[in-house]
N, C-alpha and C positions, 0 to 999 in steps of 0.2 A: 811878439816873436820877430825877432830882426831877418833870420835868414829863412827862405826860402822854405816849405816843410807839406808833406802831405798829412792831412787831416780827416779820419774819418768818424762820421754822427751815427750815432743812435737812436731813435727815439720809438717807446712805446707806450708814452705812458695810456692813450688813448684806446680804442677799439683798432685804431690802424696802426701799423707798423710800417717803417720808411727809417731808410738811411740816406747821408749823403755823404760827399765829398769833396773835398777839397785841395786838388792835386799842387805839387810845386809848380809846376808852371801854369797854374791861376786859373785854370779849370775848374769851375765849381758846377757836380751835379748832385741831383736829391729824385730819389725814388721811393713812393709811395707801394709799398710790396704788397701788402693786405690791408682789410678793412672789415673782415671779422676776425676779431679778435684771435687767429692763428700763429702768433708772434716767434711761438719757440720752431714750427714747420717753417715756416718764413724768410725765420732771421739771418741765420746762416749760410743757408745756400744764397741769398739776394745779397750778402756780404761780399762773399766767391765773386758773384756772376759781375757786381759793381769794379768789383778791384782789376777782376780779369778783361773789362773793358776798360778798361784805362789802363791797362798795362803794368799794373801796379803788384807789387810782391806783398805781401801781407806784414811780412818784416821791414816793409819800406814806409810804413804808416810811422810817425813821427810822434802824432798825439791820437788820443779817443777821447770823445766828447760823447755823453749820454745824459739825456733827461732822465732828472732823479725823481720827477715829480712836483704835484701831486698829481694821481693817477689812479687807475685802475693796479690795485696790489697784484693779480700776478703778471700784468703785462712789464709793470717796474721788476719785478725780480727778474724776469726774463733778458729785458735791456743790460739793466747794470750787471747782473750774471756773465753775460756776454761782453759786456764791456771791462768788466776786470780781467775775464779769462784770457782774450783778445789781449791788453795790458800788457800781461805777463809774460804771454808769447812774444810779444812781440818787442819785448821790455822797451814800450816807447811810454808818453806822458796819459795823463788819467785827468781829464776834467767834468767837473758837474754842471750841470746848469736847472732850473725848472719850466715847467710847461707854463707856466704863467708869463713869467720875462718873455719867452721866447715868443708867446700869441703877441704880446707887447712891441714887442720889433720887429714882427711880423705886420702889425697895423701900422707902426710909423713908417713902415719901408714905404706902404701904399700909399700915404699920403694922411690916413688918419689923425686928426688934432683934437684938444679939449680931455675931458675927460674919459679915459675908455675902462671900462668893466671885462675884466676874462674871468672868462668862465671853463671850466670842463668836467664834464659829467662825471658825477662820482655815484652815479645808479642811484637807489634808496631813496629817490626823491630830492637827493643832494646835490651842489656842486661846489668843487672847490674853485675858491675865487680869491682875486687881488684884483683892486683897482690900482691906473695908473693916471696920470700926466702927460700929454706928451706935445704938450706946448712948445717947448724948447727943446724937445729929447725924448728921453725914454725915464721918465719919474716915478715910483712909483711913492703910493700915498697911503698904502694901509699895509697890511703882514698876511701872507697865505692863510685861508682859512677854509671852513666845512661849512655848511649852512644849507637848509633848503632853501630851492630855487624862487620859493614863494617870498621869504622874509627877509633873500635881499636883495630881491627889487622894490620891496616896500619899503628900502632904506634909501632909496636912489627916486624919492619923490618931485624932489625940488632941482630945476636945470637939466640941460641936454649932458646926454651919457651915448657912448656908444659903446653895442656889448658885442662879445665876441668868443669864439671858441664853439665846440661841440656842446658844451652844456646851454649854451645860447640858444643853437641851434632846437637841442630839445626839448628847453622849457621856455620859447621861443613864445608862448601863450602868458607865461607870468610877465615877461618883460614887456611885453605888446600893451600893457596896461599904463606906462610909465606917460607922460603927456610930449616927453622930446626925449624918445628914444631911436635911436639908429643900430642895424646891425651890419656890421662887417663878415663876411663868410668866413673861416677858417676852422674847418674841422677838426686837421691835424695841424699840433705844433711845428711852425716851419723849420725841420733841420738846416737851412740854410742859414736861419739867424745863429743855429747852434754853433756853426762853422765860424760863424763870424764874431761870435762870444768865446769861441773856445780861444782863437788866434790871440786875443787880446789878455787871458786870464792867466794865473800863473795855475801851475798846475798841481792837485791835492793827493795825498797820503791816501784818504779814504773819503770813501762816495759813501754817503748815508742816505739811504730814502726818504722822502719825504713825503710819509702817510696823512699826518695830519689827524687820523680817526684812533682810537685806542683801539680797536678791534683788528686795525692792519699792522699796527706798532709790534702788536703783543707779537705776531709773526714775523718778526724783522730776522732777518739773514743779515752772519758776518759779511764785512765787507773787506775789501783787500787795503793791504798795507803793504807802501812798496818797500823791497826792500832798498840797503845803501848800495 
């Protein structure tokens, strides 16, 4: 995006909900609103109280950038709900990103190298994960996936790995097994990298969740389509 533009994040896919933003004059803040799973009380008013401290009109939002997941199904329907509806009113741009990229460039920002593992709790004993790269960048090396937390760490036997995310976090026990394992903190996916992936992406017709499980699929809610 060449000129100047306020941008505001979404993210729920997690137990926490947090927004940020991104003002035209290069102001970037991110707040963490809740952290049980209260997203729909949450979301809205911490949208208000963000914008109204920055001074910002809600028609003045340029783009919306929200994590589509993978995640918790109703914290995602919450977010992208809100982020379509937010969209429309506000007829500015619509972007997607997932929780996975975004724990990703939230560990390169820190300094993070070699191989890194995200993870985020998908309850049921599960977590969805992607591994990355980030040797040179931000790589990633396999495709979003479901799995218990037990079966893949026993895939990540050979060489250092470092893991990361809330599912890290909680099955923090299966991965402590691995012989050069490291863990990076990040519970919630950082809306600021979302900010900083939104600026660069062009922007989409429709947000499609990304469940991952058949059981969250089969409940999938339309999503918005802008119009011309």
């Amino acid at each position: 995006m060449g000129d100047a533009v306020n941008i505001l994040a979404i993210e729920t896919a997690t137990t926490a909900c947090a927004i940020g933003l991104w003002t035209s004059s290069g102001e970037r803040l991110a707040v963490v609103l809740d952290q049980d799973r209260r997203h729909t009380e949450s979301l809205m008013p911490g949208v208000r109280d963000l914008l109204a401290s920055a001074e910002i009109a809600a028609r003045d939002i340029d783009r919306v950038v929200v994590d589509r997941g993978p995640g918790l199904y109703t914290g995602l329907r919450v977010g992208i709900a809100t982020a379509v509806g937010f969209a429309l009113a506000a007829n500015c741009d619509l972007v997607g990103v997932t929780s996975l990229e975004l724990l990703a460039a939230g560990a390169h920002r820190a300094g993070v190298r070699g191989r890194l593992l995200c993870a985020v709790d998908g309850r049921r004993g599960e977590i969805f994960h992607q591994s990355f790269n980030l040797d040179g960048g931000v790589r990633s090396t396999s495709e979003p996936a479901v799995a218990r937390a037990s079966d893949v760490a026993g895939r990540w036997s050979a060489g250092p790995v470092t893991v990361t995310g809330d599912g890290a976090s909680r099955y923090e026990a299966e991965f402590r097994v691995l012989a050069a394992v490291a863990f990076f903190d990040q519970r919630v996916p950082p809306v600021i990298e979302a900010l900083e992936l939104a600026a660069t992406r062009e922007p989409t017709a429709v947000i499609t969740p990304l469940y991952l499980r058949e059981a969250d699929a089969v409940a999938n809610f339309s999503t918005r389509e802008r119009s011309s």
